[in-house]
Steps between C-alpha positions, in 0.01 A plus 500: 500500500848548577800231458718372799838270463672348771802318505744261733799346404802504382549755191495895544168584587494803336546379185202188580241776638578755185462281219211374647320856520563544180301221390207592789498894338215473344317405814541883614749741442418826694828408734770236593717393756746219665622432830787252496654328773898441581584253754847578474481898548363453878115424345502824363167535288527734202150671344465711248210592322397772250187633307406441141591236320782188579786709297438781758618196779765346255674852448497578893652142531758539185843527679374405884669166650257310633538150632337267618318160440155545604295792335096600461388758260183683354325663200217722624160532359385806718207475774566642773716819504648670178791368310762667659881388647362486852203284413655269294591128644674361666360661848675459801442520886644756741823292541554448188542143586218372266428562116165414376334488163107507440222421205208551581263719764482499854162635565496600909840644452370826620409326836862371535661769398377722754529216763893501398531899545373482808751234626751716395576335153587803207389399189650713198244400164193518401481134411258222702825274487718705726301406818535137423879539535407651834254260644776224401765700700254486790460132434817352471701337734770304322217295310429684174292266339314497828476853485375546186195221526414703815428822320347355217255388720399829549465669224204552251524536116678307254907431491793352424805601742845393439754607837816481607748586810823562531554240790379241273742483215383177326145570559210668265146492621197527237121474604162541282208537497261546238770567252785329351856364611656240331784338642793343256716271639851421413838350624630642773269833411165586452271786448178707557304684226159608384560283195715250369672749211661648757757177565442305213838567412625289830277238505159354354387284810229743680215459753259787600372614823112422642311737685636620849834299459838632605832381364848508633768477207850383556802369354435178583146492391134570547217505827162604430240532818167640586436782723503271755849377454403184415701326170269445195651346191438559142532414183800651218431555135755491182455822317501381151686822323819637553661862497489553067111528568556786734732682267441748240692325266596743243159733554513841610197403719384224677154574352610471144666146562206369667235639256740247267479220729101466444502221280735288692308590794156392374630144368658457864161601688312257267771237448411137625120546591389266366578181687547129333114435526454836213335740775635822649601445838633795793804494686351486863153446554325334786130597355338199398295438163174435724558899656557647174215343320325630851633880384186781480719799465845617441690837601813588366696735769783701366703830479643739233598305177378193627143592556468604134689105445194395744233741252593273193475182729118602563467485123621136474411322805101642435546356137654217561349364875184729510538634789423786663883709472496816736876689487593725857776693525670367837508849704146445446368170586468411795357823636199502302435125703464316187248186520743183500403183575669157447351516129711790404832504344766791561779518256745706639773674246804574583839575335697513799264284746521733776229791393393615822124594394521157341621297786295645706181423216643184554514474839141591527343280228622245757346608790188480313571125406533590099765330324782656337740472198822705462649589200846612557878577348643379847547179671457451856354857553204629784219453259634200307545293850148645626316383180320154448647538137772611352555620102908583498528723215896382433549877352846551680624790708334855352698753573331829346230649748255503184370146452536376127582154505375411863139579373558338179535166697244585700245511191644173419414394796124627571460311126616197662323542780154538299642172341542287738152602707342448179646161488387404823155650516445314141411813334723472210614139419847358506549548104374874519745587771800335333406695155475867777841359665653479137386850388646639779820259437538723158492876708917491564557461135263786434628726795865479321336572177372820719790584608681525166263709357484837802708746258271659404363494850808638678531755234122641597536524863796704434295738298230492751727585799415834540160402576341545871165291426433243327193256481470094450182341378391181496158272467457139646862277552653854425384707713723345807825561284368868423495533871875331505626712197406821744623406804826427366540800346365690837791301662781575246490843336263647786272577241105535550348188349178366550381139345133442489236293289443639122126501568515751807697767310157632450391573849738729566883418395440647149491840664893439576581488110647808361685541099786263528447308804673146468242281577584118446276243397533123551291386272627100394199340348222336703113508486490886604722623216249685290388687867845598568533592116204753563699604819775592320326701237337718816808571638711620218181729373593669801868561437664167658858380415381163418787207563290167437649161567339275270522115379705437141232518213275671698427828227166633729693719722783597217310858355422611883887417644724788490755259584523132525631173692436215340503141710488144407163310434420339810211340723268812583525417880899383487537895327606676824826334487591644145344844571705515801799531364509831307315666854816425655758592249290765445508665873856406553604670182323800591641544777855437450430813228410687763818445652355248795627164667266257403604245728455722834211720452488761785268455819494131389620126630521179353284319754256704761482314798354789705122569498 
């Protein structure tokens, strides 16, 4: 949940390890800190750390002359310990010889904590990461790579640790496990991070960290082992965008820009699937045709925004492939011992590729032989590497907590998905799936349409800011996006939202309805319009705000709408891609009336990679 940088080489450190938390912020910004290295000043090793946000560390820094070419710094998404100065990272051991930075949770840290205060260690936080500075102190012996492997060894939980000493000038250690560090490599310097945004800006040539590896970065280049000590090689990736995509470019948020980027982002996720033969093809897939012909069931394992992406993939995959579609939020799966077999198909979703409930769905659909299929934004990560498939979404670095265009691409993907199974199981022929393929071609085009048209949109979440509850409705393909529309707005303006199905208001929800409360309807037409119609009606007899989204033409719902958002004409089951749209302009206007940063809602992180 948090976001690490580390740096060797030869520019000012400082300036490397800053500019790189500033792109990691919204991975957790409860605290920040550096520790910075000078060879020249005797090895002295400067920290500094503060609470709050990284321009709480920047203005403790403004002024301060810090050298040094070798640097790691942090971004804190809080677990263990409040966000305060004294637990904020880097942590360091009682010589102050050793600086360490930590994602993650170390789970028998109680244990060795009190093991270290009885050996006479003091330890001055409240964080789990403190005693791993210690137990390295203990450890080392000139070897700090050596060091580090051997306390690794012993700890439980999930981690990424990036260390360094002040006897080893040239010399940054990072291990993982369970969560990620990617390593970018570059001429005479290289770096650590939890993702690549954080050094795009120095190079583009990457390669990321398996499970229980440790690295030692130099100067003069790169050695990854296990915790054995034994060498392992591995394989770099290009990263195909450069710095402009991680830039706000003009918008006061980074959620605003990328709401914009939609359409470009659904013709990259669907761009050149179809191969020279005229059918849809994956990027990495070692299934073959005869085991997914052999398919009896399919789960689709996800978290937060994605899971409601995963909701609208039940919808077409059952159409298209009937099959038997069951949707599990990943905190949830694999306690509940679900019944997998080598039959089933788990499609795992997942912007960043390192959800820890997902990953660790994953990691259990295996055990029970299943097969899997990732859909994710990010090349080379945990659950992308420990999939038999692999859908890359191509959406390009999201910054913004708040997913908008990473789940966009990920409904562009569970359609292509349903596709191609379709294609393979012979459930839909090839001509069928090439006319489905070229509706969905058509859905950038109408997003921009969207887009141009939220005025009115903007202008009514303004009016409605004042509000503290507000309901979204939705039957059939709408009723994920009703659940989307809510949660964004629970993440944004803190407001209380609640999205549910338009047939259940009656069994109980109607009781919440009041004179005046804004309830919005997604109502784009499909078979279940003159139901939802009817639901309408019910709720404005009883003093509802009514907000409908509805389909051009479409006059059914116009004398019931005290307001409405009209959308392109569109495929009924390709309609959550328009009707997402005004949801999130929507929720981020409403919040930025309320005076709120859209792009770093509080209490939240970009990627949780904690359980």
């Amino acid at each position: 949940m948090c976001g690490i940088v580390g740096y060797v080489g030869e520019q000012p450190a400082l300036d490397v390890v800053l500019e790189g938390l500033r792109r990691l912020e919204y991975r957790g910004y409860d605290s920040a800190g550096v520790a910075v290295l000078d060879p020249s000043g005797g090895g002295a090793l400067t920290v500094v750390r503060r609470a709050g946000k990284l321009a709480n560390l920047e203005a403790a820094l403004a002024g301060r002359d810090i050298s040094g070419t070798l640097g790691i710094g942090h971004t804190r998404w809080a677990t263990h310990g409040a966000p305060t100065d004294r637990n904020a990272h880097p942590h360091v051991d009682c010589t102050g010889a050793i600086a360490i930075v930590h994602n993650g949770t170390i789970e028998n840290f109680a244990e060795l904590r009190e093991g270290l205060e009885m050996r006479g260690h003091e330890l001055t936080s409240d964080t789990d990461t403190e005693a791993v500075a210690h137990l390295i102190e203990e450890r080392y012996a000139g070897d700090l790579p050596a060091a580090v492997r051997s306390v690794c060894a012993e700890l439980d939980g999930s981690f990424v640790l990036v260390v360094t000493h002040r006897e080893q000038p040239d010399l940054v250690v990072g291990a993982r496990r369970n969560l990620p560090l990617v390593v970018g490599i570059g001429d005479g310097e290289n770096f650590l991070a939890s993702d690549v945004t954080a050094f795009i800006a120095h190079t583009r040539e990457a390669r990321a960290l398996d499970q229980d590896q440790v690295v030692e970065l130099r100067r003069s280049g790169v050695r990854v082992t296990d915790l054995d000590g034994a060498e392992v090689e591995g394989e770099t990736f290009h990263v195909d965008w450069d710095t402009a995509a991680a830039e706000k470019a003009g918008y006061d948020y980074f959620m605003l820009k990328e709401i914009q980027e939609q359409p470009a982002a659904v013709s990259e996720t669907i761009g050149g699937r179809i191969g020279a033969d005229g059918r849809l093809r994956l990027d990495e897939l070692s299934i073959s045709d005869e085991d997914v012909r052999g398919f009896e069931k399919v789960f689709i394992v996800a978290c937060g925004s994605s899971y409601h992406s995963g909701l609208v993939g039940k919808y077409a995959i059952e159409r298209w492939c009937r099959l038997s579609v069951e949707v599990e939020m990943g905190s949830e799966f694999r306690y509940r011992d679900p019944v997998l077999d080598r039959h089933t198909l788990v499609i795992a979703v997942s912007q960043s590729g390192e959800t820890a409930d997902t990953l660790e769905a994953v990691r259990h659909a295996r055990q029970q032989r299943a097969w899997v299929m990732a859909i994710t934004n990010t090349v080379g990560s945990s659950i992308a590497r420990e999939s038999d498939a692999v859908f890359y979404t191509r959406g390009g670095p999201e910054i913004a907590v708040a997913s908008t265009k990473a789940v966009m691409t990920q409904l562009s993907a569970v359609y292509l998905v349903g596709l191609y199974l379709a294609q393979v199981r012979g459930t839909r022929d090839s001509d069928e799936v090439r006319s489905h393929f070229h509706d969905l071609a058509t859905i950038p085009a109408l997003i921009t349409e969207v887009l141009s048209r939220m005025d009115g949109t903007r202008k009514l979440a303004r009016d409605l800011s004042g509000e503290e509850r507000v309901l979204f409705l939705g039957r059939h393909i709408g009723y994920p996006m009703a659940l989307e529309g809510a949660l964004k707005l629970k993440e944004l303006a803190y407001v209380s939202a609640e999205g549910m199905p338009a047939g259940e208001i009656k069994h109980g929800p109607i009781a919440l309805i009041d004179k005046g409360t804004p309830v919005v309807v997604l109502a784009t037409r499909h078979a279940l319009q003159p139901k939802l119609v009817t639901n309408i009606q019910e709720i404005r007899a009883r003093g509802a705000r009514t907000i409908v989204v509805a389909t051009d033409g479409d006059e059914s719902v116009t004398p019931y709408a005290d307001h409405l958002i009209r959308l392109p004409d569109t495929k009924s089951l390709l309609s959550p891609m328009l009707t997402l749209v005004p949801l999130q302009v929507f929720a981020a206007e409403f919040a930025m009336a309320r005076g709120l940063d859209v792009d770093q809602p509080r209490n939240l992180a970009k990627s949780v990679t904690v359980e």
